[in-house]
C-alpha positions, 0 to 999 in steps of 0.5 A: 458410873463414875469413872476412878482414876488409874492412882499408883500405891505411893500416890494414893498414900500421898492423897490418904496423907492431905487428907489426915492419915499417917503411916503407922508401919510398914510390913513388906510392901504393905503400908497401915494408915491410921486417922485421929477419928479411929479409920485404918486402911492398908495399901500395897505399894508395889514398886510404881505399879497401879492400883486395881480399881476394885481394890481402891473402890473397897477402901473408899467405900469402906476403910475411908467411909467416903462417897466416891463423888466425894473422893473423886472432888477431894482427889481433883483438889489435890492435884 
């Protein structure tokens, strides 16, 4: 099984930015991310505070239609 990596709320908007979403609001501590090709996802940033591993497994696998291998090589580039 692949090993996710321990990702805070505003690191993982950082990743979702390099790779072509924008934040079209903010309600609360919730932020709405948006891509030109139409995927939305909504991630919670609360104060530094990580992540769970369940939660960004979700919007992986559903919200940026990614593999997880694939996001992990995008996520490793990055850095």
């Amino acid at each position: 099984m692949t090993q996710l990596p321990v990702i805070s709320g505003k690191d993982f908007i950082r990743f979702l930015e390099s790779v072509g979403f924008v934040v079209v609001r903010i309600n609360g501590s919730h932020h709405r991310l948006k891509n030109t090709d139409g995927r939305v996802t909504t991630v919670p940033v609360h104060k530094n505070e990580d992540l769970p591993k369940g939660l960004i497994r979700k919007i992986i696998r559903e919200d940026l239609d990614m593999e997880l291998d694939e996001f992990l090589r995008l996520y490793k580039q990055r850095k």
